[in-house]
C-alpha positions as CSV (number, residue, x, y, z in Angstrom):
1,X,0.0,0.0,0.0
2,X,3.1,2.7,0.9
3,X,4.7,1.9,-3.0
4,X,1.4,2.1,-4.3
5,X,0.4,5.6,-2.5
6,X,3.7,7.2,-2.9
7,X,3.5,6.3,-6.7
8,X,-0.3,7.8,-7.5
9,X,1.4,10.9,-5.6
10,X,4.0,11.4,-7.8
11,X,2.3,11.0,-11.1
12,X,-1.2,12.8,-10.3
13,X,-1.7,15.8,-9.8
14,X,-1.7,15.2,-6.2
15,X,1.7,15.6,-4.1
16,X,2.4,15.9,-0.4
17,X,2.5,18.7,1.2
18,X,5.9,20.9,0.6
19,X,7.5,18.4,-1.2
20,X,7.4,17.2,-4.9
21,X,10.0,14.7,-4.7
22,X,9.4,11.1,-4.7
23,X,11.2,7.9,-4.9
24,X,11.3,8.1,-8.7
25,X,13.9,10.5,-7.8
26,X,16.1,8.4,-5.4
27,X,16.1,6.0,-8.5
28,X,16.8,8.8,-11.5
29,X,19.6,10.3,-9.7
30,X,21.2,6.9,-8.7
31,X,21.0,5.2,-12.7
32,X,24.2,5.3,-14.9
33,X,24.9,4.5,-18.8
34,X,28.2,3.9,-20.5
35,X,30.4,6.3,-20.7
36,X,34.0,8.1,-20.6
37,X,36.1,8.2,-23.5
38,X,35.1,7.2,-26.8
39,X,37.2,3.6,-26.8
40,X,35.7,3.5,-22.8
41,X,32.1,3.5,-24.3
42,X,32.9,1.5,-27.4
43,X,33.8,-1.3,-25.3
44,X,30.6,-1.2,-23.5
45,X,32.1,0.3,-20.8
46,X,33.6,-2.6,-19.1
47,X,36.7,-1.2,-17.8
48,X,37.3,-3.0,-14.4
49,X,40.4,-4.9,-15.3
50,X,41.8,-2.8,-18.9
51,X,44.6,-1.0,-17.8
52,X,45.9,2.0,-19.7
53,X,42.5,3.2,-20.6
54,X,41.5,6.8,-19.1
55,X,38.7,6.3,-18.1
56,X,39.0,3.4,-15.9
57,X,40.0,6.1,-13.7
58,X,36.5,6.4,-12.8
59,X,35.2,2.4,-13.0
60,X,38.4,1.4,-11.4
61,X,41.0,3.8,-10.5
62,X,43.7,1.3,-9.8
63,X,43.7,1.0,-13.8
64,X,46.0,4.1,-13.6
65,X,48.7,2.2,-12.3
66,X,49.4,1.1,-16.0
67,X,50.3,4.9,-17.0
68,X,53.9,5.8,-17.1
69,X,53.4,9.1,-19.2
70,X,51.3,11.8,-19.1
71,X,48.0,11.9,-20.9
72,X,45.1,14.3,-21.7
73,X,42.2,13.6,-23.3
74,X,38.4,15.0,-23.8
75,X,35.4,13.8,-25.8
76,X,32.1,15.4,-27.4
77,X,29.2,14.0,-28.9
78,X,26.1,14.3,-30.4
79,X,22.4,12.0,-28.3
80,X,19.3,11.5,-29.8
81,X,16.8,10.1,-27.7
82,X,13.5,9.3,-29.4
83,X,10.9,8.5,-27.4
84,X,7.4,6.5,-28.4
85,X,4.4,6.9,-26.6
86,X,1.5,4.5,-26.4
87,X,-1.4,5.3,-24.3
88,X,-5.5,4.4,-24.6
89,X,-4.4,2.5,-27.6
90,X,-3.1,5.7,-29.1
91,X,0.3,6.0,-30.3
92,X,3.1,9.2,-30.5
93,X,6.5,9.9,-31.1
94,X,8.9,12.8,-30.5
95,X,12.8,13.1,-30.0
96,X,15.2,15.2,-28.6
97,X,18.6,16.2,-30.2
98,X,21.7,17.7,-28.7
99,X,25.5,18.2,-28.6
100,X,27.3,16.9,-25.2
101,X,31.1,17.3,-23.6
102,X,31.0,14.5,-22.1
103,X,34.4,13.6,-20.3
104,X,37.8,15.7,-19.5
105,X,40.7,13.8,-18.2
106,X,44.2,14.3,-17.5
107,X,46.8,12.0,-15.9
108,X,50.2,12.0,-14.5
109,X,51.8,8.8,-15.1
110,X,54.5,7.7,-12.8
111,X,58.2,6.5,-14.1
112,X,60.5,4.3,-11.8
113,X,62.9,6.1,-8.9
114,X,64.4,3.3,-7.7
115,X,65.2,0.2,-9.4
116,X,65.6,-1.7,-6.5
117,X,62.3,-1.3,-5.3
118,X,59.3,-3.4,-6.7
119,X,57.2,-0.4,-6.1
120,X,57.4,0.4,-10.0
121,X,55.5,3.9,-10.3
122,X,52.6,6.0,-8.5
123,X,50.3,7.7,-10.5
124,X,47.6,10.2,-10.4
125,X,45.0,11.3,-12.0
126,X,42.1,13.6,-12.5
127,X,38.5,14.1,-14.2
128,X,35.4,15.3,-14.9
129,X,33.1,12.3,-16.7
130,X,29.6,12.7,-17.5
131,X,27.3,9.8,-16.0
132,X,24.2,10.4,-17.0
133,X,22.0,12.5,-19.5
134,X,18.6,13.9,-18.4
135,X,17.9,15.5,-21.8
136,X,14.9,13.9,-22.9
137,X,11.2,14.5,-24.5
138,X,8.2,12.3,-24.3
139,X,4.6,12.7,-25.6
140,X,1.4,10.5,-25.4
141,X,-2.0,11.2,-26.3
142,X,-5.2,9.2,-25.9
143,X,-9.0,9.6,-25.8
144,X,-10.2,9.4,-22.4
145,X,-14.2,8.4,-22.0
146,X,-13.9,7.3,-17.9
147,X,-11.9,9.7,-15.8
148,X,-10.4,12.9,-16.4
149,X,-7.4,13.8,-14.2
150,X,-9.9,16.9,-12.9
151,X,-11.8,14.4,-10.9
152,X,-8.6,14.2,-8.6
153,X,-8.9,17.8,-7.7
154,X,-12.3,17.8,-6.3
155,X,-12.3,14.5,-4.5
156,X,-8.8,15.6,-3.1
157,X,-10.7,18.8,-2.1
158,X,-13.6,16.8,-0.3
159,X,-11.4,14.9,1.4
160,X,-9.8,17.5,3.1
161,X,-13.0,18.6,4.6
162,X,-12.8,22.0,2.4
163,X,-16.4,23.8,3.6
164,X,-15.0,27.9,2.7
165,X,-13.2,27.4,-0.6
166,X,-12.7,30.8,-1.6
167,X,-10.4,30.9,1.4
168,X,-9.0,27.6,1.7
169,X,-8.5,26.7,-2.0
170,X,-6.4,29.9,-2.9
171,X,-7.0,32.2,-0.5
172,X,-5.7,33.5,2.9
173,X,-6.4,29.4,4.5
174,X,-5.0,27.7,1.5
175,X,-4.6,24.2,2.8
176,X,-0.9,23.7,1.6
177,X,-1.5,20.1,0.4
178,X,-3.4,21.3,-2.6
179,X,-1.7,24.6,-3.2
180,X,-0.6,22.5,-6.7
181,X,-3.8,20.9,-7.4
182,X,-7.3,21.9,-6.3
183,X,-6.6,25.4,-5.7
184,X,-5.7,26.1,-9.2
185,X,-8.4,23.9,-10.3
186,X,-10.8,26.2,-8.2
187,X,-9.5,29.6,-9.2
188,X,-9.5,28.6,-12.7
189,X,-13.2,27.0,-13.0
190,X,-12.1,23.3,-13.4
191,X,-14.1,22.4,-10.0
192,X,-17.1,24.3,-8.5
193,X,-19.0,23.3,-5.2
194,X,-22.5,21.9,-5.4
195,X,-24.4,24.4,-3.2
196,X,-27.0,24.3,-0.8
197,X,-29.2,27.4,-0.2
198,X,-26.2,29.6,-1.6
199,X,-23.8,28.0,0.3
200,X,-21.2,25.3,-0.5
201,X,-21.8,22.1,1.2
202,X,-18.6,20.4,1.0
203,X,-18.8,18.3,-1.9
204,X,-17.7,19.6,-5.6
205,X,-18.1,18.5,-9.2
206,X,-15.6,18.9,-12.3
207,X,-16.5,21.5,-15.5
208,X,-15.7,17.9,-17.4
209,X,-18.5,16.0,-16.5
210,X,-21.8,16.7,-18.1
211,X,-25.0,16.5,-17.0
212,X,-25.3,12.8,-16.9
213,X,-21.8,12.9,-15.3
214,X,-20.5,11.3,-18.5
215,X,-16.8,11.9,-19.6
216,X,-15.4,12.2,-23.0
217,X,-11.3,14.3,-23.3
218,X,-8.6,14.4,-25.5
219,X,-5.6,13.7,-23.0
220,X,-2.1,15.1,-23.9
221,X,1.4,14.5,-21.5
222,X,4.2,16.7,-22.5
223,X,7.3,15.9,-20.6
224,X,10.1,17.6,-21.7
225,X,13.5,17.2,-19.3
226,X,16.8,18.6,-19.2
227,X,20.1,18.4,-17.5
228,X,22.6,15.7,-16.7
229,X,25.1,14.2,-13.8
230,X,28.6,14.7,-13.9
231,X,31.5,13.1,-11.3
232,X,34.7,15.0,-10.4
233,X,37.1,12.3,-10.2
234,X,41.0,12.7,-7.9
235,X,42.9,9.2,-8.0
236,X,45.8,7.7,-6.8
237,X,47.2,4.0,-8.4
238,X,50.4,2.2,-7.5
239,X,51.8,-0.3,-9.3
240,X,53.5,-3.4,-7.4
241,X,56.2,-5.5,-9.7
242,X,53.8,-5.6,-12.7
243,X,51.8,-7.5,-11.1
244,X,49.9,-5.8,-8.5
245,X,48.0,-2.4,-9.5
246,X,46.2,-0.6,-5.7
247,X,44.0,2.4,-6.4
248,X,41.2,4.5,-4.9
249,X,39.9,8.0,-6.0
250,X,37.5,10.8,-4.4
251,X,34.2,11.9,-6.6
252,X,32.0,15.1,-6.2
253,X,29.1,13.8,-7.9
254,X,27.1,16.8,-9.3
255,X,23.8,16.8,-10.7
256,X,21.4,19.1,-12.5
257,X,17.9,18.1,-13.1
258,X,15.3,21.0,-14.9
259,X,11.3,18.9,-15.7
260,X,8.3,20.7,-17.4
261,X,5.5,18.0,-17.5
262,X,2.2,19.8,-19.1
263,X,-0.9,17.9,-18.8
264,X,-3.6,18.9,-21.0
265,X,-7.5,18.0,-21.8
266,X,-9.5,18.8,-24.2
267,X,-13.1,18.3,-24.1
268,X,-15.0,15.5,-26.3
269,X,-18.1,14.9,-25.1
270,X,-21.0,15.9,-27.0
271,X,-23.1,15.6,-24.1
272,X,-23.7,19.3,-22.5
273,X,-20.4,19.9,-20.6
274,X,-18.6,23.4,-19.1
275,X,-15.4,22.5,-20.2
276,X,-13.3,23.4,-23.1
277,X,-9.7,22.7,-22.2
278,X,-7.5,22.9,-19.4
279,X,-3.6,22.3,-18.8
280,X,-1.4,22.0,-15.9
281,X,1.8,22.2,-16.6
282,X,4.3,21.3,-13.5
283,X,8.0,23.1,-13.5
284,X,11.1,21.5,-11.2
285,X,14.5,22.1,-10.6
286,X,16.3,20.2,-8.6
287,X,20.5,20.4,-8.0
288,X,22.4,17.9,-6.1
289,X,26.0,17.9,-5.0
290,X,27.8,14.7,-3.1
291,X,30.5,12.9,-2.5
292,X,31.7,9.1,-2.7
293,X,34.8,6.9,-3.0
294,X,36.2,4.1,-5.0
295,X,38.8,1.8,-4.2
296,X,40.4,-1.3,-6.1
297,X,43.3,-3.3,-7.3
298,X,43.7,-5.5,-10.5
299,X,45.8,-8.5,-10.2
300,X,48.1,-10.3,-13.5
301,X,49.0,-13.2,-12.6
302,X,50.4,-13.7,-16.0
303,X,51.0,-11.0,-18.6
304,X,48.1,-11.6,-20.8
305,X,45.5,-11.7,-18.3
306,X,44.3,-9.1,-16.0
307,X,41.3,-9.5,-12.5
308,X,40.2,-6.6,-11.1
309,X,38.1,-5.9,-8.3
310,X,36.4,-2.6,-7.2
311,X,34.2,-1.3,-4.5
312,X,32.0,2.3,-5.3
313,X,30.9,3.4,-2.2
314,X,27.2,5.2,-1.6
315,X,26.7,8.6,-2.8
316,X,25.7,11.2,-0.3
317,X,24.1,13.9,-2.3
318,X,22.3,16.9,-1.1
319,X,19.7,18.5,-3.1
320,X,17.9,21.5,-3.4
321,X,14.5,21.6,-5.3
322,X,12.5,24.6,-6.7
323,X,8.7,23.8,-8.1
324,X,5.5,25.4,-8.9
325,X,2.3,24.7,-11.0
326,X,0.5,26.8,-13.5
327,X,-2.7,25.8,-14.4
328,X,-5.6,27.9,-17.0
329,X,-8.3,26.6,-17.8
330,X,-11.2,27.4,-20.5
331,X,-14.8,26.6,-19.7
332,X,-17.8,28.2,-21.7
333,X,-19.5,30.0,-18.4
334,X,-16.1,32.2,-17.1
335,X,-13.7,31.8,-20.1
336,X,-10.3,31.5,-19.9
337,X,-9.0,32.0,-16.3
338,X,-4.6,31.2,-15.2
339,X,-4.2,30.6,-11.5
340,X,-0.2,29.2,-10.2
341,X,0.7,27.8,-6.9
342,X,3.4,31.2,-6.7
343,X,-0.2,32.9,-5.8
344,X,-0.6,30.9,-2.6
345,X,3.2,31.6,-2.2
346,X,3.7,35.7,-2.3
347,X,5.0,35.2,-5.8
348,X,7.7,32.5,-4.4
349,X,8.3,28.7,-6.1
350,X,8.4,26.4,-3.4
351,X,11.6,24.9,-2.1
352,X,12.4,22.0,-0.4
353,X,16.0,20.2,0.7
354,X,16.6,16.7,1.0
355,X,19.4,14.4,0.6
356,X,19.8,11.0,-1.2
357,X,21.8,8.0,-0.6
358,X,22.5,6.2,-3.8
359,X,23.5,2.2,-4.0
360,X,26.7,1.1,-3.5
361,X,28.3,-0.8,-6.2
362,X,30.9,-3.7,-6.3
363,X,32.2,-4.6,-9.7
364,X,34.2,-8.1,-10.8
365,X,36.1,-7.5,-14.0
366,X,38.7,-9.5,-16.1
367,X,40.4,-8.7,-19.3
368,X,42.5,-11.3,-21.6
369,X,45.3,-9.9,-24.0
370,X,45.8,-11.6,-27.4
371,X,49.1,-11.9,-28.6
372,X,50.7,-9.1,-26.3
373,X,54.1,-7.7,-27.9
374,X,56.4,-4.9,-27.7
375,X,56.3,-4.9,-31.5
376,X,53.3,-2.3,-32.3
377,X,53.3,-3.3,-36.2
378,X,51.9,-7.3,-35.0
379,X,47.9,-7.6,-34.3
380,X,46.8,-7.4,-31.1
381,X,43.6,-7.0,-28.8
382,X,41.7,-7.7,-26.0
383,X,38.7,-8.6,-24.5
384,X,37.0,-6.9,-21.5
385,X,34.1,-7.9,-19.0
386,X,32.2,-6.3,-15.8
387,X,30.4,-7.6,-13.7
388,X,28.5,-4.6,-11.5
389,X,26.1,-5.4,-8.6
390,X,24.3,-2.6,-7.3
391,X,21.6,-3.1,-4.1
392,X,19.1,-0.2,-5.0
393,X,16.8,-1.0,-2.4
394,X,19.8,0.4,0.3
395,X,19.0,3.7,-1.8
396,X,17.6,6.5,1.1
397,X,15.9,9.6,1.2
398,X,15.9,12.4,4.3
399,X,14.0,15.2,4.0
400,X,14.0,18.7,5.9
401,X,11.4,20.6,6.9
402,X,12.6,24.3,8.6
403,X,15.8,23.4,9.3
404,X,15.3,19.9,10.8
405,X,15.1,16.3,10.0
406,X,12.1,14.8,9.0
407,X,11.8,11.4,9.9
408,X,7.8,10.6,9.3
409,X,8.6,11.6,5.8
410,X,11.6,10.2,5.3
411,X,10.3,6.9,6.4
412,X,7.9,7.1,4.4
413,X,9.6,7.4,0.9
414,X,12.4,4.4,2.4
415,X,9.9,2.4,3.3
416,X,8.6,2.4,-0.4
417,X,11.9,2.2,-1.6
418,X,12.6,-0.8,-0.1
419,X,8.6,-2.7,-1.3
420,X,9.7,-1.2,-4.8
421,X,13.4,-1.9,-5.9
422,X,15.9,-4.9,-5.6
423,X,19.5,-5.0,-6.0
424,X,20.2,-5.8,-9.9
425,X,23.1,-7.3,-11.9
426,X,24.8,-5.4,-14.6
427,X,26.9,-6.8,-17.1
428,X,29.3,-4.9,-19.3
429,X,31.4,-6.5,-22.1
430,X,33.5,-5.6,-25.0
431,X,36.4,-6.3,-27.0
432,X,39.5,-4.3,-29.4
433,X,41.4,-5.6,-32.2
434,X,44.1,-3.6,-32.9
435,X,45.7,-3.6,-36.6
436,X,48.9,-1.6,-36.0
437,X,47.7,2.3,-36.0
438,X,44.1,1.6,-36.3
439,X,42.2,-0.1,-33.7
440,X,38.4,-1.8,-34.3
441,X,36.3,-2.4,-31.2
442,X,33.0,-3.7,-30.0
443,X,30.7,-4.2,-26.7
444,X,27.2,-4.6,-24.8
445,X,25.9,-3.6,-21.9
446,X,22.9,-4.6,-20.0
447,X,21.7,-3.2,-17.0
448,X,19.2,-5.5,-14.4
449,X,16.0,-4.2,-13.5
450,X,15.8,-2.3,-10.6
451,X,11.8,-3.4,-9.7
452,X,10.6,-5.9,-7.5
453,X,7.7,-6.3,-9.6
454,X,8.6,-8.4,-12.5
455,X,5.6,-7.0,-14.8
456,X,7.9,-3.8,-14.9
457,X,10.7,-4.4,-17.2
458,X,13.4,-1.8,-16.3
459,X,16.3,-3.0,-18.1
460,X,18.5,-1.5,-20.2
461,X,20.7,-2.4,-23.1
462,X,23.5,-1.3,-25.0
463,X,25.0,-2.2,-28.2
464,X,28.5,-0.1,-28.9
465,X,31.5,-0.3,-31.1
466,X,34.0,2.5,-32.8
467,X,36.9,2.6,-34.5
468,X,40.8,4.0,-33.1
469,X,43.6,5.9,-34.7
470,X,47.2,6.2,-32.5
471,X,50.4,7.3,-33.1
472,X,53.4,9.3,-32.1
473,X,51.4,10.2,-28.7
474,X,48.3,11.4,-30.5
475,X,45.0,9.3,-31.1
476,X,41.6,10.2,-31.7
477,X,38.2,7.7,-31.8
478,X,35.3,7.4,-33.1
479,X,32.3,5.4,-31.6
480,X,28.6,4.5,-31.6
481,X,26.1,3.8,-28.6
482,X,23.1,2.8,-29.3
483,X,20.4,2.2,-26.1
484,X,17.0,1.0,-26.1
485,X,14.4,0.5,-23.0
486,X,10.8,0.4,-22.4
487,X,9.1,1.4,-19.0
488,X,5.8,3.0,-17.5
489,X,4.1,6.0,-16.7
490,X,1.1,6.7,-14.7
491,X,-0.4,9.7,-15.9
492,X,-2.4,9.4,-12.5
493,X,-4.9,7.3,-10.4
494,X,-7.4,8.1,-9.3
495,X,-8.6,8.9,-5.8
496,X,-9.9,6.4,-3.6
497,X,-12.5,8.5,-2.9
498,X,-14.8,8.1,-5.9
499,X,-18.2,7.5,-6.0
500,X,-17.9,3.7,-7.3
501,X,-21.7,4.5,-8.8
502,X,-20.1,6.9,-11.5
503,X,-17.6,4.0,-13.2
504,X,-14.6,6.1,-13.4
505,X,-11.5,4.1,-13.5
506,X,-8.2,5.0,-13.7
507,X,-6.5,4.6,-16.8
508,X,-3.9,2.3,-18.4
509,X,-0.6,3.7,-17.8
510,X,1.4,4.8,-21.1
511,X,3.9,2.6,-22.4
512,X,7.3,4.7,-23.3
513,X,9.9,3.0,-26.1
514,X,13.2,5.3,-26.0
515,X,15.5,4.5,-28.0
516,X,19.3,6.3,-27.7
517,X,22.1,6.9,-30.5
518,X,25.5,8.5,-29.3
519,X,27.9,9.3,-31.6
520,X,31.0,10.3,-29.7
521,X,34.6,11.7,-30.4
522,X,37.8,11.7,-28.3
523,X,41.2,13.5,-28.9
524,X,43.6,12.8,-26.9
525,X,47.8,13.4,-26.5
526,X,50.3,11.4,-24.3
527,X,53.3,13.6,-23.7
């Protein structure tokens, strides 16, 4: 019943009082996807055990260990993420295009003091690497004939016992639980009260139910994010005799989430109804900023074979969250009428502070050489595998409310976290061959479910592969990523309050397709 509630109250248009996060959020900011450098993602990421790569300064930093020069590197690309909605049997597509810098890295490779000391070299390095990509836009339509998302705002209304609503739905009383729902729906026309000798008697009705209480919209959902999730990476690797590689690194995660989600119905019905149109749209900003550790070592016990194993501590992050809601609303008897939730707030968004505890990780990796030899000119190659665990039902949320903790709430959302999500396997693979200057590569990714509930299929896969120039200290790649996943959203459900003998159900949720194509460059110089 908790996952169930806390869900309908992030996807309605009903939220809890003074705060609009939910654990949809604890999961969003806590989600990765390949990436790095160009041959780092062509590879599908799996860079646990490949030493020598840059990037494996922030999967495994005891990878640096390998360096013994110098190296800078940076890589941009271009993401399109395409998105296809199906919802009452209704399909829609739309896509979002846009450039990314996605990864800066520079390291300090270390070169032997002392040859008597097996202690071959210490290096260092540092980053900033691009985790995740927010950028996205998704739109679903349907035609709607047994609920309309306006019936939430009334019954929400009764249930708080609202008997004055010019006061408490907008006015001096506003009852801040609906300051983003019924109170725009009242200021703008979408509810009214039923009255009884002039006065309102506690109950309400919506402008889009006609006479007979019949229902028939047009339903629209405009989601349209931006933003992404970067890590600040400082490591440290030592190299034993060859043999033994120790590492560990420090990362300010930093995150920077911006939503607009628009909600829009039209009316249908050809019975006699007030309503035109109304739309809601829902604005949120949220920026995070944490910190976590990594620590591993890669063992060869021969040349051509490499085990690593690494251990990604929880992020702490702290976030701070501006929102508001906007809502107008045509209907034939007052016309077109705007009322926003910055009304009940002396102009102000709301703001509320929390912080989030993402999984920890551990990660099993192994890389085999082919044919390793001084001798550049000869083919070589490898192949690469991960194996990441992450537990995301240790994820947590803590919320503040004036300046102290809020347990009741915070309980709440972990509680939910912990009915919803599992701990989930991901597996990361990928190989190189390498034809003297020019190097081919290859990989896959796929990334467990995180849901309990195995009617929710929450994976994620990713087919990669690019192509390598090096030489004389310079090299440059070229790679594809391409990402597909399906998942849910509930445009709302509807309150348990209903009057059974009216029929209104809740809908179907929408079923998203996204699809994702990187194309991604890196440049890079060992001096």
């Amino acid at each position: 019943m908790i996952k169930r509630m806390v869900f309908a109250m992030a996807l309605s248009g009903t939220c809890l009082s003074l705060h609009a996060q939910t654990i949809e959020d604890a999961l969003r900011f806590s989600t990765t996807s390949p990436s790095g450098t160009t041959r780092a993602q062509s590879v599908g990421g799996a860079l646990g055990a490949l030493g020598g790569e840059a990037s494996s300064l922030y999967v495994n930093p005891a990878g640096l260990g390998f360096f013994r020069t110098n190296d800078f590197s940076f890589t941009v690309g271009l993401q399109n993420i395409s998105n296809t909605g199906t919802y009452l049997n209704t399909k829609a597509d739309d896509n979002k295009f846009i450039p990314l810098i996605s990864n800066l890295t520079l390291i300090f490779g270390g070169k032997r003091k002392r040859p008597d000391s097996k202690w071959q070299n210490f290096s260092f390095g540092l980053g900033l690497n691009r985790t995740q990509n927010y950028n996205q836009r998704t739109y679903y339509t349907g035609n709607n004939n047994s609920s309309s998302l306006s019936l939430n705002y009334y019954l929400d209304a009764e249930a708080a016992g609202v008997t004055d609503p010019d006061e408490q739905l907008g006015g001096s009383q506003t009852i801040g639980s609906l300051a983003h729902t019924s109170a725009l729906a009242y200021q703008t026309g979408l509810i009214s009260p039923y009255l009884d000798n002039g006065q309102p008697d506690g109950f309400f009705f919506s402008a889009a139910q006609a006479v007979d209480r019949s229902i028939n919209v047009k339903q629209e959902s405009i989601i349209d994010s931006k933003g992404g999730a970067y890590d600040v990476a400082f490591a440290f690797a030592a190299n034993y005799d060859d043999k033994l590689y120790l590492g560990g690194s420090v990362n300010i995660p930093t995150m920077t989430f911006k939503n607009s989600r628009t909600w829009k119905e039209t009316n249908l019905n050809t019975a006699n109804t007030d309503l035109n149109s109304f739309d809601v749209t829902e604005s949120l900003r949220s920026e995070g900023t944490g910190i976590n550790l990594k620590i591993g070592g890669i063992y060869r016990p021969v040349k051509s074979l490499s085990l690593g194993a690494t251990f990604h501590s929880p992020s702490w992050i702290s976030f701070t969250d501006t929102y508001r809601t906007d809502m107008t609303t045509s209907t034939k008897t007052l016309g077109v009428l705007s009322f926003s939730s910055t009304d009940t707030n002396d102009g102000f968004e709301d703001e509320s502070k929390y912080t989030i505890r993402t999984p920890w990780k551990g990660v099993l990796s192994a890389t085999y050489l082919f044919a390793p030899s001084a001798d550049t000119r000869k083919p070589t190659g490898f192949i690469t595998f991960d194996y990441e665990y992450m537990d995301y039902a240790a994820m947590k949320m803590r919320f503040r409310n004036d300046n102290s903790f809020d347990r009741e709430d915070s309980d709440l959302r972990n509680n939910a976290i912990k009915d919803t999500y599992q701990g989930a396997s991901n597996i990361r693979v990928g190989g190189e061959l390498k034809l003297h200057v020019i190097a081919f590569r290859l990989g896959y990714a796929l990334y467990g479910s995180p849901y309990k509930n195995g009617a929710i299929d929450g994976k994620r896969q990713y087919y990669t592969g690019g192509i390598g120039y090096r030489n004389r200290g310079f090299y440059m790649d070229l790679g594809l990523v391409y990402g597909n996943n399906t998942y849910t959203n509930q445009p709302y459900e509807l309150a348990s309050n209903a009057d059974p003998a009216d029929h209104y159900t809740t809908p179907a949720p929408a079923e998203i397709n996204s699809k994702q194509a990187n194309i991604n460059a890196t440049f890079g110089w060992k001096f």
